[in-house]
C-alpha distance (Angstrom), angle and dihedral (degrees) to the residues before:
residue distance angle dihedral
X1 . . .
X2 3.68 . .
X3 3.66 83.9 .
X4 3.88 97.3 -134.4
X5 4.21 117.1 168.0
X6 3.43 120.2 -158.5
X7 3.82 102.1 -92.9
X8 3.46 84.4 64.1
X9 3.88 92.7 52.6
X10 3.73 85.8 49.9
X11 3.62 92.7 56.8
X12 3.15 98.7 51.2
X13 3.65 103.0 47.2
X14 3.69 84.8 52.8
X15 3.47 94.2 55.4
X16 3.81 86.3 45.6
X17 3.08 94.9 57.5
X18 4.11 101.8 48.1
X19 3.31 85.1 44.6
X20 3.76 111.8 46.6
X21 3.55 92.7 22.4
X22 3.94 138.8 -120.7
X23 4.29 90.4 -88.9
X24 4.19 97.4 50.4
X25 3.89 92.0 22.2
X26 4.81 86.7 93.8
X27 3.91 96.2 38.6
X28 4.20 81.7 56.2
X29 3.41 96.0 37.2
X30 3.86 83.9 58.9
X31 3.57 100.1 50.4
X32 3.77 90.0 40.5
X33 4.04 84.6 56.6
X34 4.16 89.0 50.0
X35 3.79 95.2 50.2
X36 3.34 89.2 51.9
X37 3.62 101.2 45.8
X38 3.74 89.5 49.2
X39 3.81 87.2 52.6
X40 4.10 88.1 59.7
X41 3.63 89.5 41.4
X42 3.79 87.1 64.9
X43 3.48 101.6 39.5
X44 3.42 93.6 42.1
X45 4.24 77.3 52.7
X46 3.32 97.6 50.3
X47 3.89 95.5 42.6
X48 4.16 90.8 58.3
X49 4.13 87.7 53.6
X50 3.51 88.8 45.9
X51 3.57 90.2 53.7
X52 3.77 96.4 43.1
X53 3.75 89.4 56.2
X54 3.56 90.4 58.5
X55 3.65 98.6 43.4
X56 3.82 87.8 53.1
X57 3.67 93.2 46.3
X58 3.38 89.2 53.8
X59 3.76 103.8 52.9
X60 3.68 83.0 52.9
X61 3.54 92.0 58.0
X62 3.95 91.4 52.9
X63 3.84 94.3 43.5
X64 3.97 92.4 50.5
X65 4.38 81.4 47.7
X66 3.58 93.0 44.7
X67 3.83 92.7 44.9
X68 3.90 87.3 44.7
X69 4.35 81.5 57.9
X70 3.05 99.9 55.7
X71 4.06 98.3 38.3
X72 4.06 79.1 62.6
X73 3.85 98.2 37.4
X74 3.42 96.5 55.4
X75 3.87 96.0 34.4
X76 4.37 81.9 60.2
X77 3.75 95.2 47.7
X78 3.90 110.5 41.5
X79 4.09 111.3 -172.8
X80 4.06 95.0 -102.5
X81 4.00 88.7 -143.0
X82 3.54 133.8 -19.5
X83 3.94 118.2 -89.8
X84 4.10 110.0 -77.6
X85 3.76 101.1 -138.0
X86 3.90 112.3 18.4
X87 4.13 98.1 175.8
X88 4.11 85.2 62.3
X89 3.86 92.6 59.9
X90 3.81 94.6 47.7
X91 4.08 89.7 42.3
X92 4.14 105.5 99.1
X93 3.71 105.3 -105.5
X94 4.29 113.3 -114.0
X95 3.40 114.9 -112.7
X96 3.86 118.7 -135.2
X97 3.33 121.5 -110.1
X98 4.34 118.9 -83.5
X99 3.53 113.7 -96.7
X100 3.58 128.2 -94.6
X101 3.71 109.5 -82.9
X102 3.30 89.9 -141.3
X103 4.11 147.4 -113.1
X104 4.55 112.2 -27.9
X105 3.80 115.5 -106.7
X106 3.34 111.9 -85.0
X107 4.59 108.4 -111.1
X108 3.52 113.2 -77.6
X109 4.09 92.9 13.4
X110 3.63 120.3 112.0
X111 3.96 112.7 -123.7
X112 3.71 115.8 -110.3
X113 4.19 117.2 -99.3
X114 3.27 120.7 -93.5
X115 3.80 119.6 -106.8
X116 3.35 108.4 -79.9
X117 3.88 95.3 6.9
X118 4.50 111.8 131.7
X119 3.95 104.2 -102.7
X120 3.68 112.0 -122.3
């Protein structure tokens, strides 16, 4: 960001350290350390609200497209007439009856397995 290399850091903390001193030079070193994490903290803040503003404008966007869509969807394919008998669509639809299970064992033959059943 500030593009800094490590010479530089060694420079400075040199400098910090003739002039602050070697007894005051942690206690600064700490504050420095919580102004700067409170600078992240609000960038970091102010980054996620930034972000949220675009996510928002963007699903905007798509529901004013999707809207849009369907506007022309349903504007191309008019219902032709409305559905005759309404009650028979929401009625449950009858099953057929199961299948035959089939023809009895013959006398003195075993009858098959059932499906799924272990074979002996």
């Amino acid at each position: 960001m500030f593009d800094i290399g490590y010479t530089e850091l060694l420079v400075i903390a040199i400098v910090a350290l003739v002039v602050i001193g070697p007894k005051d030079l942690p206690r600064v070193m700490r504050t420095v350390g919580q102004w700067v994490g409170r600078a992240r903290g609000m960038a970091r803040h102010f980054r996620s609200g930034i972000d949220t503003m675009m996510r928002e404008a963007e699903l905007e966007e798509m529901e004013k497209k999707w809207r849009e869509e369907n506007a022309r969807i349903l504007a191309e394919h008019p219902f032709a007439e409305p559905l005759a008998d309404p009650e028979a669509l929401a009625a449950p639809a009858e099953l057929p009856p199961p299948d035959d299970p089939g023809p009895e064992p013959e006398e003195g033959k075993p009858a098959p397995p059932a499906a799924g059943a272990p074979l002996p």
